[in-house]
N, C-alpha and C positions, 0 to 999 in steps of 0.2 A: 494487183490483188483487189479483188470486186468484194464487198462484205455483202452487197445484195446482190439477189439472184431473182430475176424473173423466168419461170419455166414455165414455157410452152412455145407452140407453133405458131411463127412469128406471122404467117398468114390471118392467124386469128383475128377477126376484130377487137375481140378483148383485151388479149394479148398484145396488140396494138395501142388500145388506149395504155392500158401503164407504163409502158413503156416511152408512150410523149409523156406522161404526166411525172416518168421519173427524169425526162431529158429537161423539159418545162421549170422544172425543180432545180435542175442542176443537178440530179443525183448519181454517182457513177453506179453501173448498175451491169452484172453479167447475162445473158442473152442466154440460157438453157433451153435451143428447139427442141423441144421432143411431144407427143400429139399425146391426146388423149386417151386416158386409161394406162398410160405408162406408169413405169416402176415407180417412179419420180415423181409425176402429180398422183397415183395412185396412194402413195406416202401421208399424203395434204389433205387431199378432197374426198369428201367419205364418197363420189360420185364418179372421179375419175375426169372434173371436167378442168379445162383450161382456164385462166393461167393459175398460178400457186407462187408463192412467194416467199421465199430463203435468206433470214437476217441474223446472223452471228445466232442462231438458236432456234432463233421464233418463227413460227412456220406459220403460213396464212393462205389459205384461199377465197375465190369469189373477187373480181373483178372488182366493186364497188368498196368493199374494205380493203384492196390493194391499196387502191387509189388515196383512200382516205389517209392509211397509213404512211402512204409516203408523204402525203400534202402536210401530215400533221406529224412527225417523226424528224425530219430533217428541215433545216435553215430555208429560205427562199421566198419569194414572191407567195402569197395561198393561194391557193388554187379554186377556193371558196370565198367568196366577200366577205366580210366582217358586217358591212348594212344587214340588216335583217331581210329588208325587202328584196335585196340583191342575192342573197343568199337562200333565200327561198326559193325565188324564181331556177335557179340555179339546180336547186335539187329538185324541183318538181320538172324539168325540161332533162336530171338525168334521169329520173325514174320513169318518165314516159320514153327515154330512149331504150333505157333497160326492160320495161314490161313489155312493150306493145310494140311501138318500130322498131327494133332488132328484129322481131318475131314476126313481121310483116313481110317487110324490109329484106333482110338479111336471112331470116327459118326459112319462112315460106316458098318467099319467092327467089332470091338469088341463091340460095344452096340446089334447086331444082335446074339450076344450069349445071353447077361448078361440082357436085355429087346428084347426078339423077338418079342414079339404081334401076336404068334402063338395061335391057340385055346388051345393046349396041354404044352404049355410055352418050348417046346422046340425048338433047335436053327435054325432058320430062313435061312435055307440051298442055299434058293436063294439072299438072301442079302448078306450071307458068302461069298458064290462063285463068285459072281458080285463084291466082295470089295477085292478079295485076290490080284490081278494083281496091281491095286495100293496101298494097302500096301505093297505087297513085295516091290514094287519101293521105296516107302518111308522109308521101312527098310535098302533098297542099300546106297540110298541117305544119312543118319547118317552114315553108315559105312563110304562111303567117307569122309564123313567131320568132322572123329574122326581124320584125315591125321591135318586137321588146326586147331582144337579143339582148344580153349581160355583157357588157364588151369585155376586152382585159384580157380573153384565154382563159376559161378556167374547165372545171370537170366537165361540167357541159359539153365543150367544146372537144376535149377529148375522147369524149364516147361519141359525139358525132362525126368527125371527119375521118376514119376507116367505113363507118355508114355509108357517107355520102360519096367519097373515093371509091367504094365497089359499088353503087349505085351508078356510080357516069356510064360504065362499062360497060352495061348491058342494055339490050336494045328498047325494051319497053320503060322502062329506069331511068335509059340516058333519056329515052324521049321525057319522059316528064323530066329530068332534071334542068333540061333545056326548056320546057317549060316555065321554071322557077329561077328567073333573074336574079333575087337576091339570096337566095340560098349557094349561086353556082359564084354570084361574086363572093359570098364566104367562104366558097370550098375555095378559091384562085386564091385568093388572099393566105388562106390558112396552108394551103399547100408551101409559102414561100415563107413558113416560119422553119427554125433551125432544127427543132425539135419533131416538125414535120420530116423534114430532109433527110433526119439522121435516121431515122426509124421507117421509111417504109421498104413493106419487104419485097422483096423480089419476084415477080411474077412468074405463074408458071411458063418453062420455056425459055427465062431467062437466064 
């Protein structure tokens, strides 16, 4: 018996982070795939977006109060520093993941692969090329600031490794991720935590 529930499609990067951040936690937690605009997150999110979050009552949406609420709701390790200065850095490296690289990153440029809205479903060559100047930047930008990096795992970390995990995969991405020595040793590293392991989703095809 699961008392939380995270619903959405487990492809999401969003949906992705809470899901380490409930494993990270230690929290048992049930897996509701269902996509956006469903009966279920329609329920939650006055928007219809992914993920939404089911607790003996309390119903929650939005990615970043997911997160919060688990890290602050149940027993474990925080997922926030207590330092002040560590926990600043911490929010201000999630909200630049949240505002501007997801939206680079992840909108722009890799949904222009993975949903192009071509007649032939193939990839959206002008949205590619229009989105590669700022991802690359966005890919530069985490290399720098693997230099102050927060160690430990914390929310940071879980809204960036679904980022940078569909990032390797694609070919002007992977090239800049291969680019970025210490951002790809944080993605190898981070890939071999349990929390990683347990939660990534299955590719399509697989």
């Amino acid at each position: 018996m699961y008392d939380l529930e995270i619903v959405g499609a487990p492809l999401s990067n969003f949906v992705w982070t809470t899901r380490i951040a409930a494993e990270e936690k230690g929290v048992p937690y049930k897996l509701v795939p269902v996509g956006p605009h469903s009966p279920d997150v329609d329920a939650i999110h006055p928007w219809g977006k992914i993920p939404v979050l089911r607790h003996e009552g309390f119903n929650l949406c939005e990615s970043r109060a997911i997160t919060t609420y688990i890290d602050r709701a149940f027993p474990g390790r925080a997922l926030v520093p207590d330092n002040a200065r560590d926990a600043a850095m911490v929010e201000q490296w999630t909200s630049l993941l949240l505002t501007t690289i997801d939206k680079v990153v992840v909108r722009d440029y890799l949904l222009a692969y993975v949903f192009p809205g071509t007649p032939d479903g193939k990839p959206d060559r002008a949205r590619v090329d229009a989105a590669v100047p700022a991802m690359q930047k966005a890919i530069g930008v985490l290399e720098a600031g693997m230099d102050n990096w927060v160690g430990g795992f914390t929310i940071a970390d879980c809204y960036l490794l679904p980022i940078a995990f569909y990032a390797r995969s694609m070919p002007e991405s992977g090239e800049a991720m291969k680019n970025a020595p210490k951002l790809s040793a944080w993605l190898a590293a981070a890939l071999e935590r349990p929390s990683v392991k347990a939660t990534i989703p299955p590719m399509p095809g697989q």
